[in-house]
N, C-alpha and C positions, 0 to 999 in steps of 0.2 A: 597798730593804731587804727582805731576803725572811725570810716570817713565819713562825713553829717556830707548828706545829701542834701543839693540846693533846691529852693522852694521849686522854680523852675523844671527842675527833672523831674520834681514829683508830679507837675502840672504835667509835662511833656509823656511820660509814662500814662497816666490816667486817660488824657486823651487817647494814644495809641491803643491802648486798650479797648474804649469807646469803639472807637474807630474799627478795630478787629472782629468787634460783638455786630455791628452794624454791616460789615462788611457778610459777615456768617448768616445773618437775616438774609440779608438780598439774595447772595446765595443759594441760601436753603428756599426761598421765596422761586427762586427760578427753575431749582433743581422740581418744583412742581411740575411744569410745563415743557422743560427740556429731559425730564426721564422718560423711559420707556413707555409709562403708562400715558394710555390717550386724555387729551383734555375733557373729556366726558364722561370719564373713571372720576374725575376730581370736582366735577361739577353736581354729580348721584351724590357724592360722598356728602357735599355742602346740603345738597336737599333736603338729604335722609336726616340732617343733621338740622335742619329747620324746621321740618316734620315732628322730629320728636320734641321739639321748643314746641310749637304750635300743641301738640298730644299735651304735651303737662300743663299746659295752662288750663287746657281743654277740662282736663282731669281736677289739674287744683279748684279749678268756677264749681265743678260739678260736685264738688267736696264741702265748698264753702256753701251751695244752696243746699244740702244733705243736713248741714248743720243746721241752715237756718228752721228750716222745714219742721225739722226733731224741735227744737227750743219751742217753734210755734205749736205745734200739739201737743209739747207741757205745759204749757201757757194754760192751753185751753182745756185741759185736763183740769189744772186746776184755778178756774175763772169758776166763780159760783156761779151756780142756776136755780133756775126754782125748782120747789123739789119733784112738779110733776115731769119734769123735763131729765131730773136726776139718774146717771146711769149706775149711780152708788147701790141705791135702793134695791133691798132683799125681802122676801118674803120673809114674815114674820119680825120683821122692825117697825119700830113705833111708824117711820116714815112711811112705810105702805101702808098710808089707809088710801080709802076713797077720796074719789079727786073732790068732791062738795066737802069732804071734812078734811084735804090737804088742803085747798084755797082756804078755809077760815085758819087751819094752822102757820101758811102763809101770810096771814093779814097780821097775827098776832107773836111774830117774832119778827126779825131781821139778822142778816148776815153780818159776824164779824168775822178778823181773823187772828191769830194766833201765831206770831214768831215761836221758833223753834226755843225748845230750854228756856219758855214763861209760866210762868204760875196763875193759874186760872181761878183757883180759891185754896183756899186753907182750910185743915181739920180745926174743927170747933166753932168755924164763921156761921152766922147767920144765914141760912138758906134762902137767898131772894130771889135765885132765880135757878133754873133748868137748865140743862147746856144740852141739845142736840149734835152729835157731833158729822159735818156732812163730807168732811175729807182730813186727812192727816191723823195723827196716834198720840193719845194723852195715856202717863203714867200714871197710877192710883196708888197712894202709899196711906199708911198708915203709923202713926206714932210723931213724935215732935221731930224738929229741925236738927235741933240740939240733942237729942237723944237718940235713943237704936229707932231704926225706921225699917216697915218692912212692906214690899213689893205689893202689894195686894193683886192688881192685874195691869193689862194692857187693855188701853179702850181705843176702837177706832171707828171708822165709820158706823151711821147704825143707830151707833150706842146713844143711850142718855145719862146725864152726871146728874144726880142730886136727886135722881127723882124722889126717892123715899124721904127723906129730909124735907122736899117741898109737900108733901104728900102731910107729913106729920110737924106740919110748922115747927122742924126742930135745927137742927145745928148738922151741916157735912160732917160726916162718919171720917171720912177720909181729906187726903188733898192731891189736888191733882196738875199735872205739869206734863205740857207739851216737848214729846219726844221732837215730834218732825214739823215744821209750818202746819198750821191746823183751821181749818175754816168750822164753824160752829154757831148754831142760831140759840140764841138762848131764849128763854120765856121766863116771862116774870111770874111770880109765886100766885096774885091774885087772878092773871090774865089764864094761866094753865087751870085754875079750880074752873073759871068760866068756861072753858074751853073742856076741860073734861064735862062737868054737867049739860052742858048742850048735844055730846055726842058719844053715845053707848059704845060707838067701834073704837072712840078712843079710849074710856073707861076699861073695855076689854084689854086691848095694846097695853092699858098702862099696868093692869094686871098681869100680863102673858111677862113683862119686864121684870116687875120684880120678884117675879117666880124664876128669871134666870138670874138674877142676880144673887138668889139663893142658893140657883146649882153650883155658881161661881166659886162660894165661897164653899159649901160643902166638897169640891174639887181640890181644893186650895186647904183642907181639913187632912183630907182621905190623901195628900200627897206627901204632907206632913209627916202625920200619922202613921199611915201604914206602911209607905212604901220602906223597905226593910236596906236597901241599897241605892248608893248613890248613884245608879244607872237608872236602877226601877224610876228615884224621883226625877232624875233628868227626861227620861226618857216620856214622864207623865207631863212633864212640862213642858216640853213639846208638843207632845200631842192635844194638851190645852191650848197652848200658841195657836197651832194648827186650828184647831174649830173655833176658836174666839175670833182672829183675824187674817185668817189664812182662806185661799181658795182651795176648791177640791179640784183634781184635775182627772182627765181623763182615764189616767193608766193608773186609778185609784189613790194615787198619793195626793200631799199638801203640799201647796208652797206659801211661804210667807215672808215676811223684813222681818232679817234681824234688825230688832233696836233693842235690844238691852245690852250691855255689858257681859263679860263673863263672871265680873265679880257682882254685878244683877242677877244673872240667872246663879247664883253662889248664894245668895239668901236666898231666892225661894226654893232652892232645893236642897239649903240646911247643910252646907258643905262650903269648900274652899275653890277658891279661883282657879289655883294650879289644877285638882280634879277635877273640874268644868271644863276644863281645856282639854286634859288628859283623854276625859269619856267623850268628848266631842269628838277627837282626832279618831276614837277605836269605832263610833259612828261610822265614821267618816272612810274608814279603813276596811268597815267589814261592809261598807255601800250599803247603809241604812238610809245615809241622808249625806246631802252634799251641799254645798253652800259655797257661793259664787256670786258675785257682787250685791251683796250686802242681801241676799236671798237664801232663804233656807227650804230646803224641797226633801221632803222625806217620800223617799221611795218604797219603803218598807214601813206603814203604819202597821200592820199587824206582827211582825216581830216587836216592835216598841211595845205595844199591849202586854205583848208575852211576860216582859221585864215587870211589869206592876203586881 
C-alpha cells in the first residue's frame, strides 16, 4: 500500500532542500578565501574578467560606428550631384561635355529617381522625353508584356534612353525597367532639339551615341547569329556585360553586377537556365571568372574571346 505523503513533508522536504543549495553557496563562496590560493589570485581573476567586459563593448561601439560610417558613404554615393561635380562621368558619354555646354544641360533637365523593378516607359509610347541615366541599371527589352519578350541590353550609368526616338519624333523601339534604385535626368523632346542646336559638342556626343547604340545591337546580331555554342554565346555575353557596364581593372580583367537572372542571361544567349548555370559553374571551375557578392570579375577576357 503506498503512502500519500502530507502537504507538510512535501513543504518540509523542499525547504531542506533550499536550505542544502544555500548552505553549498556559502560554502563554495568561502572555500574562495579559505583555499590555498591567495586572495589576489581571485581578485586578477575578477579584473581580467572585467577587462574583457570593458574590451567587448569597446569592440561592439567600434563595430556599431563601422556600420554607421559604411551606410553614410552609400548615402553619399548615391545622393545626386550636378553633373560637373559627378564621379560617374567617362570619357566619351554624352555627360562629358564642357562645363559652358553641362551648366546649360544642367539648367534644362532635373534629377528624378527611380525604385528598383519600375517601368520608366513602354515600347510603342510616344517619345517626350530623354532619360540621362546618372546612377543605377535599367533593363531594355523588346516585344509585348503578354508576348515573348527579349533582353535587348543593360543600361547603366552614362547611357541615354530614347535618344533616337526623340531625335525622329517617333515612338520608344523598346521598354525599359529599372534593375537596381536608379537616379536619372530626363529632358524634354523640344528643350533637347534647343539644346542640341545651340551647341555642336552636343550635336557631335549625340552622334558618337547612336553610332554605339548601333554597335549594340550589331553585338547582340553577331552573338545570336554566329556564335555556334553555348559557351561561345555566354561567353560573348559576358564580355558585352563587361564593356557596357563593367570596369576594367588593373591585372586586365572586368568586373561587374550581376543583375540579370540565369534564366535572363538564357534568352540572350538562345539556351536554357539549367546550361546557364551549368557553363557558368565550368567558368567558374576552370578560373575564367568568379563571382562573389553579386559581382562578376573575369580574369580571363582573352580565353572568353577564344570561345566566339
Amino acid at each position: 500500500m503506498i503512502k500519500r505523503r502530507e502537504a507538510h513533508h512535501i513543504q518540509e522536504s523542499e525547504v531542506c532542500g533550499k536550505l542544502r543549495r544555500s548552505e553549498g553557496l556559502r560554502s563554495g563562496d568561502r572555500s574562495d578565501f579559505t583555499s590555498d590560493a591567495p586572495i589576489e589570485g581571485v581578485l586578477r581573476s575578477r579584473s581580467k574578467a572585467l577587462n574583457r567586459r570593458k574590451w567587448g563593448n569597446i569592440m561592439a561601439d567600434n563595430a556599431i560606428a563601422v556600420g554607421v560610417q559604411r551606410r553614410q558613404r552609400h548615402m553619399a554615393r548615391q545622393a545626386p550631384v550636378g553633373c560637373a561635380a559627378c564621379a560617374n562621368r567617362r570619357p566619351g558619354w554624352f555627360c562629358s561635355l564642357g562645363s559652358a555646354v553641362l551648366a546649360d544641360l544642367e539648367l534644362a533637365t532635373s534629377t528624378i529617381s527611380l525604385p528598383a523593378q519600375a517601368s520608366l516607359f513602354n515600347q510603342g509610347e510616344e517619345a517626350r522625353c530623354l532619360y540621362l541615366i546618372c546612377g543605377g541599371y535599367l533593363k531594355l527589352t523588346a516585344g509585348r508584356a503578354k508576348d515573348r519578350q527579349m533582353i535587348v541590353r543593360v543600361a547603366g550609368p552614362g547611357s541615354m534612353l530614347g535618344l533616337y526616338a526623340v531625335l525622329s519624333h517617333g515612338v520608344y523601339e523598346v521598354s525599359a525597367e529599372s534593375l537596381t534604385p536608379a537616379q536619372l535626368r530626363p529632358v524634354e523632346r523640344e528643350r533637347f532639339h534647343i539644346f542640341l542646336r545651340s551647341h555642336k559638342e552636343a550635336q557631335m556626343r549625340a552622334v558618337q551615341c547612336i553610332c554605339q547604340e548601333y554597335r549594340f545591337a550589331l553585338q547582340d546580331a553577331c552573338r545570336i547569329a554566329l556564335a555556334e555554342t553555348v559557351a561561345a554565346r555566354l561567353g560573348r555575353l559576358l564580355l558585352e556585360l563587361a564593356h557596357q557596364i563593367g570596369d576594367h581593372l588593373e591585372t586586365g580583367g572586368f568586373r561587374f553586377p550581376l543583375l540579370l537572372t540565369h534564366e535572363e542571361m538564357a534568352s540572350m544567349a538562345c539556351t536554357t537556365r539549367e546550361t546557364v548555370t551549368r557553363t557558368l559553374g565550368q567558368f567558374r571551375k576552370d578560373g575564367w571568372i568568379s563571382i562573389e557578392d553579386s559581382l562578376v570579375t573575369i580574369h580571363h577576357p582573352e580565353l572568353l574571346q577564344m570561345l566566339v
